[in-house]
KEDREN-144004 format. One line per 2 residues: their letters; for each residue x, y, z of C-alpha. Coordinates in Angstrom, 3 decimals. Layout:
# KEDREN-144004
A> X/Y/Z ~ ...
***
This chain:
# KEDREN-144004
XX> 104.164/112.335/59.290 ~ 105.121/111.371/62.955
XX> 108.834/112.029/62.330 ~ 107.748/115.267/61.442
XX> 105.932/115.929/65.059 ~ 108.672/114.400/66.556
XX> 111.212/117.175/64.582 ~ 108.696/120.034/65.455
XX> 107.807/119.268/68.573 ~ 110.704/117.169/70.372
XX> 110.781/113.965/72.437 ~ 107.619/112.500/73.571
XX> 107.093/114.222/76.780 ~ 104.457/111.123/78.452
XX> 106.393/109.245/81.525 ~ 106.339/105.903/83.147
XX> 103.846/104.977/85.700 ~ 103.901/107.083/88.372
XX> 103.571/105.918/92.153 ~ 100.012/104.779/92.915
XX> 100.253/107.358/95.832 ~ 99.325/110.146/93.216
XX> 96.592/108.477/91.819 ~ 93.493/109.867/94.138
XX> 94.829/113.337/93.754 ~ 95.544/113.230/89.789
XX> 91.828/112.168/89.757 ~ 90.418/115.063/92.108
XX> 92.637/117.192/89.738 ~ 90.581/115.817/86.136
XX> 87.357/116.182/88.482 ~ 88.139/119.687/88.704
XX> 89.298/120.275/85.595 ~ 85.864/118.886/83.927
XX> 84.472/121.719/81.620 ~ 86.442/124.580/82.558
XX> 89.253/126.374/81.217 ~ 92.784/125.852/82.104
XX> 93.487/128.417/84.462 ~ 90.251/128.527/86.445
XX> 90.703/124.512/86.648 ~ 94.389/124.648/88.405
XX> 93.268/128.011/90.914 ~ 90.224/125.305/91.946
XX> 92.009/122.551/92.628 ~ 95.203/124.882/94.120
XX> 92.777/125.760/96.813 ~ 91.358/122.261/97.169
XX> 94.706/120.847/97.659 ~ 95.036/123.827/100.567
XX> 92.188/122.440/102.019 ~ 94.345/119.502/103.295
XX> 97.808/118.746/104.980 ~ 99.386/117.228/102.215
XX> 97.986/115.261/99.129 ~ 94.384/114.692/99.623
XX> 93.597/111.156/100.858 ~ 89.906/109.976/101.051
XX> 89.858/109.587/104.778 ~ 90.346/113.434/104.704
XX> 87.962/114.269/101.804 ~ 85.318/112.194/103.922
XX> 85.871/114.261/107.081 ~ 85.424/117.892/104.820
XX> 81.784/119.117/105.016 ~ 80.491/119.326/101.400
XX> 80.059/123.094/101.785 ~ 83.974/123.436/102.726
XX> 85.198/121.820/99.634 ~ 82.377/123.863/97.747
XX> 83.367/127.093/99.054 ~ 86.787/126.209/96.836
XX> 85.088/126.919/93.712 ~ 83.514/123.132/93.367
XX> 80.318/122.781/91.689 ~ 77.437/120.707/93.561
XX> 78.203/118.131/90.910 ~ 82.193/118.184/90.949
XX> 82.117/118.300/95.100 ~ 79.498/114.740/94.496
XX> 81.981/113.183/92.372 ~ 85.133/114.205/94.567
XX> 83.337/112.472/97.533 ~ 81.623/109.693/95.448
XX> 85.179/108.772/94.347 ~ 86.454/109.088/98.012
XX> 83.656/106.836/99.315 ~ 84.628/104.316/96.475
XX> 88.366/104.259/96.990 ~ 88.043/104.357/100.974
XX> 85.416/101.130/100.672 ~ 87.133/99.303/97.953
XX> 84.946/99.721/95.159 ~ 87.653/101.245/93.222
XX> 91.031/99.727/94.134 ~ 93.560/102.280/92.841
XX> 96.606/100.204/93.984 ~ 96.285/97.796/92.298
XX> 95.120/99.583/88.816 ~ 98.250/98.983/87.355
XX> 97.657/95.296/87.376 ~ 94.537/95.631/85.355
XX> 93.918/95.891/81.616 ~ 92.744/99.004/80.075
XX> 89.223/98.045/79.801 ~ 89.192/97.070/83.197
XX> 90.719/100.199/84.716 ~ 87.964/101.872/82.302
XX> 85.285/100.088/83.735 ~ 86.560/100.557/87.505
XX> 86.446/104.049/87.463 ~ 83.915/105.060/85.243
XX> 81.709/103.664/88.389 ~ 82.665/106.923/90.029
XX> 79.960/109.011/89.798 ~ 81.138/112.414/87.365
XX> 84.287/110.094/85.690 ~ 83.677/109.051/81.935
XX> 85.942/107.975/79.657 ~ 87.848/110.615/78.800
XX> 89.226/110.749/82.790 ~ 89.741/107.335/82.644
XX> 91.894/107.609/79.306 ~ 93.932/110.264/80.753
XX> 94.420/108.329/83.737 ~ 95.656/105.415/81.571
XX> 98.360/107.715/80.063 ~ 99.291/110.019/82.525
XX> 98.924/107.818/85.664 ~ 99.839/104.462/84.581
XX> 102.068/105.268/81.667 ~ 100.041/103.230/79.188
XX> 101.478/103.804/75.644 ~ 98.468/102.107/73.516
XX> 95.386/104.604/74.909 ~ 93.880/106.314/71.822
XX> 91.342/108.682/73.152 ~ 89.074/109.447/70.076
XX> 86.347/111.708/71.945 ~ 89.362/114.187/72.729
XX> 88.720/117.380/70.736 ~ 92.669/118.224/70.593
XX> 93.383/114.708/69.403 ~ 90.777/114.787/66.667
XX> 92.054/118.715/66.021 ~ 95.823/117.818/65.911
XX> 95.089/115.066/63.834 ~ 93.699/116.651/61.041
XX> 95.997/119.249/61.123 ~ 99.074/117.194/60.992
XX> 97.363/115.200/58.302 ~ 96.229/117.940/56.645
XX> 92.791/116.866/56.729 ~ 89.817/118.991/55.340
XX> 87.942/118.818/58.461 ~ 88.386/117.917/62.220
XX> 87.923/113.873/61.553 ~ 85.097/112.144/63.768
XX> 85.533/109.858/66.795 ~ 84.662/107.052/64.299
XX> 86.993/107.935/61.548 ~ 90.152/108.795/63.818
XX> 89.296/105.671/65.472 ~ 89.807/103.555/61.689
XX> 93.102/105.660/60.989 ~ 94.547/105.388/64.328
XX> 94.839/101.659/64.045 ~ 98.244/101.643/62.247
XX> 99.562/103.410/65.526 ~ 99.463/100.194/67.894
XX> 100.910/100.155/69.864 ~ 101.846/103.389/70.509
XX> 98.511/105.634/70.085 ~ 99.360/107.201/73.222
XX> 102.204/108.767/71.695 ~ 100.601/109.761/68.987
XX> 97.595/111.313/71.127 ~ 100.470/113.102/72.871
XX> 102.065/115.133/69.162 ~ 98.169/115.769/68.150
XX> 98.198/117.486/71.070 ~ 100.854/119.346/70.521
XX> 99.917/119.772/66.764 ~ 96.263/121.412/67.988
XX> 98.826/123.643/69.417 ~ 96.771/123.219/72.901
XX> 97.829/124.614/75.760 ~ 97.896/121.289/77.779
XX> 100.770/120.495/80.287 ~ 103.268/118.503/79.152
XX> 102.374/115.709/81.635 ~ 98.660/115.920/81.509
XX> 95.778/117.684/79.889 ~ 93.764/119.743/81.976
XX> 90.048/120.016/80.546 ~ 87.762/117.462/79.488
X> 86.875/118.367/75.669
***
């Protein structure tokens, strides 16, 4: 079944771990991207990012008045994350340097402190930030959706049951995750999805 993604769809298109300087923006980006569609996400967080010189840093998220980063299109309850997570990273709550160090529980656990991050965020940022090949993210609509349809299941399987199946995966669910994707036929980036399911 997986050589036949891998014939339909080409290589595996998740990379290493990229350099912890990305990691505060890639999370402002998933903030943004929480419960709305694709293109509305990316104009948000394309005039967020124009807020600032540069990638955003915490310091500078800090210094923005919650009505200027609202005024991009944040909600009350995205702009309370994107500083919650700012406070946390700028106080060392939430050490994102050294995440790579950390198991994936661990990283889970860190961020899901941050007011507005679940699991989900943190899965993604296990896969698309730190290049972690064993993430398995069962609550993801498009993984449960590809799933069944490269399986040629009946029904879209249930966070439980995908959970059971995807064992024979280890260690690489990630990849996996990645072709279900890509058998959902969503349109998600080839480096990162962009909307929380």
């Amino acid at each position: 079944m997986v050589a036949g993604l891998v014939k339909r769809h080409g290589p595996c298109g998740l990379r290493g771990i990229r350099p912890p300087g990305e990691r505060f923006e890639s999370l402002t980006r998933a903030i943004c991207a929480q419960q709305v569609a694709g293109a509305a996400a990316r104009a948000i967080h394309g005039r967020f990012l124009a807020l600032f010189d540069g990638a955003p840093t915490p310091e500078a998220v800090l210094a923005r008045r919650p009505a200027t980063l609202r005024r991009v299109g944040l909600s009350n309850a995205k702009e309370a994350s994107i500083r919650d997570l700012a406070r946390k990273v700028e106080g060392g709550e939430v050490r994102l340097d050294r995440m790579a160090r950390l198991d994936d529980g661990r990283v889970v656990e860190e961020l899901t402190r941050v007011r507005g991050i679940g699991r989900w965020t943190a899965e993604m940022f296990l896969m698309f930030q730190l290049g972690r090949l064993d993430v398995w993210p069962t609550g993801d609509y498009g993984v449960r959706k590809g799933f069944g349809a490269a399986w040629g299941l009946d029904a879209v399987p249930e966070p439980d049951d995908l959970e059971s199946w995807g064992a024979v995966f280890r260690p690489y669910r990630s990849v996996v995750a990645w072709y279900c994707w890509r058998a959902a036929g969503d349109s998600v980036a080839a480096d990162e999805p962009r909307r929380a399911r």
